[in-house]
C-alpha positions as CSV (number, residue, x, y, z in Angstrom):
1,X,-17.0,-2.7,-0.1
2,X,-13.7,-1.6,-1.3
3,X,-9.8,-1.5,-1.2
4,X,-7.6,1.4,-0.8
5,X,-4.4,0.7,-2.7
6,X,-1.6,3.2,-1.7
7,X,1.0,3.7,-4.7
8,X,4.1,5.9,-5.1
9,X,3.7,7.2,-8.8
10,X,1.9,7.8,-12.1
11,X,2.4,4.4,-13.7
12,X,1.1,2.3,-10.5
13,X,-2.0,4.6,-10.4
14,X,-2.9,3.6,-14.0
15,X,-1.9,0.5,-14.4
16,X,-2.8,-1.7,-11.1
17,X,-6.4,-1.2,-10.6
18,X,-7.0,-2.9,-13.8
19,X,-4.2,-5.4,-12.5
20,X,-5.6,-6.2,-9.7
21,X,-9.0,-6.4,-11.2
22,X,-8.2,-9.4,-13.8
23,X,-6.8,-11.4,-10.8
24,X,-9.7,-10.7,-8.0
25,X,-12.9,-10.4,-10.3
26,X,-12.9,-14.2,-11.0
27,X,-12.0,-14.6,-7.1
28,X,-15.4,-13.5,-6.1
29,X,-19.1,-13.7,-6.6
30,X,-19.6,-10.1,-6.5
31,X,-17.2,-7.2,-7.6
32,X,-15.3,-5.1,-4.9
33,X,-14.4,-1.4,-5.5
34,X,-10.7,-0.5,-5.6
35,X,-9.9,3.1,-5.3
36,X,-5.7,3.8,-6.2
37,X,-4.4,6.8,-4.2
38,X,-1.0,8.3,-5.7
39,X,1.5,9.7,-4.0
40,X,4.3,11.6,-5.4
41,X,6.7,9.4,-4.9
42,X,8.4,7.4,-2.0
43,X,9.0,9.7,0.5
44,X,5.7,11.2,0.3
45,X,4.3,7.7,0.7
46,X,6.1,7.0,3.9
47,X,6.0,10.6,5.2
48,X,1.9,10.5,4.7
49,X,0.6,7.2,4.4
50,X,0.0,6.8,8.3
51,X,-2.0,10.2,8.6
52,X,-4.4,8.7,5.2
53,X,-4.8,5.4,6.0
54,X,-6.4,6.5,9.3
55,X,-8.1,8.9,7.6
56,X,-10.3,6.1,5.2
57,X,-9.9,3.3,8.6
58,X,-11.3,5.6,10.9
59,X,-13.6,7.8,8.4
60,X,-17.3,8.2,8.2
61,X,-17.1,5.1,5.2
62,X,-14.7,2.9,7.1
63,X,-17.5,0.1,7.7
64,X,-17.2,0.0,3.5
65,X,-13.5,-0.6,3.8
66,X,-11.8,-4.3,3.2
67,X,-8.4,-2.8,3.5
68,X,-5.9,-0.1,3.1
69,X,-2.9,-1.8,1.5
70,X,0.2,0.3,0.6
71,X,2.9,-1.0,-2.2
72,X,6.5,1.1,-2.2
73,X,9.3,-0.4,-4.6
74,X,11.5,-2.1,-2.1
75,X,14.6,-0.8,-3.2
76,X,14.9,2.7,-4.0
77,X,13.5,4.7,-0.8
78,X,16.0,5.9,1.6
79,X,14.0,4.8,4.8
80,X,16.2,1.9,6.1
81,X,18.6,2.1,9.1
82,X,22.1,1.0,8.2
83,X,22.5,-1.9,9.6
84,X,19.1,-3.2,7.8
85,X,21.2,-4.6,4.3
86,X,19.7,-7.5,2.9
87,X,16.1,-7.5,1.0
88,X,14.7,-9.9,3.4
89,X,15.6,-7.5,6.1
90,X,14.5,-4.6,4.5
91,X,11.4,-6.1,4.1
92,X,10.6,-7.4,7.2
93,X,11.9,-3.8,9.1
94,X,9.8,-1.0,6.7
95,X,6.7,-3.8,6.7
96,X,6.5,-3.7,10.3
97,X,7.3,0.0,10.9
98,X,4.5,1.0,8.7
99,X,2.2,-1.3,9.9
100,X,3.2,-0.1,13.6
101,X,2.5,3.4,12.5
102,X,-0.7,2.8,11.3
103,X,-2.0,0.5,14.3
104,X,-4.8,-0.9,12.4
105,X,-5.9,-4.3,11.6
106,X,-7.0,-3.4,8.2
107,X,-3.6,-1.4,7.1
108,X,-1.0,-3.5,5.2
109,X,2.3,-2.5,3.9
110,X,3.5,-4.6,0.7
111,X,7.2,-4.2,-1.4
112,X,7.5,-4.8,-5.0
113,X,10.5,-6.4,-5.6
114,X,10.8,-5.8,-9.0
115,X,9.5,-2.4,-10.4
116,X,6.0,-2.4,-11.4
117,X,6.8,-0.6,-14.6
């Protein structure tokens, strides 16, 4: 059983599976794999996360798959309609446009407020 973490850049792919490791390890009784996929950058994220994510949801492992989870920097990426301002809304609109892309139970789109660096 694993995760697929989606993350824009270097610094995420070295640094969050070991993150993310200290935090759910103690969580369970037995360890789960987590696999970081980097993209280069945000606009390759949200240009090709969709076509990916299906690819591990609906691939020949998907029955080993806990979830595909993407994280993009909430501000920074030029992806929002103008009249989506505040963080809250910015959120809520790219969290739920992702997800709708995707279409799958198992696909969830997180925001870092603050850089992960």
């Amino acid at each position: 059983m694993k995760f697929i973490v989606f993350v824009e850049g270097h610094t995420e792919k070295k640094a969050l599976r070991d993150f993310f490791r200290r935090w759910l390890d103690p969580q369970l009784s037995e360890r789960v794999g987590i696999k970081v996929v980097r993209f280069e950058g945000w606009a390759e994220l949200w240009r090709e996360a969709p076509k990916k994510a299906r690819l591990y949801l609906y691939g020949p492992d998907k029955d080993d798959i806990i979830a595909v989870i993407s994280l993009l920097d909430l501000y920074g990426p030029a992806i929002y309609p103008d009249d989506v301002r505040t963080a809250q809304d910015r959120y809520t609109w790219a969290k739920v446009e992702m997800e709708r892309k995707v279409d799958h139970p198992k696909f969830h789109q997180f925001f870092a407020v603050h850089e992960i660096e």
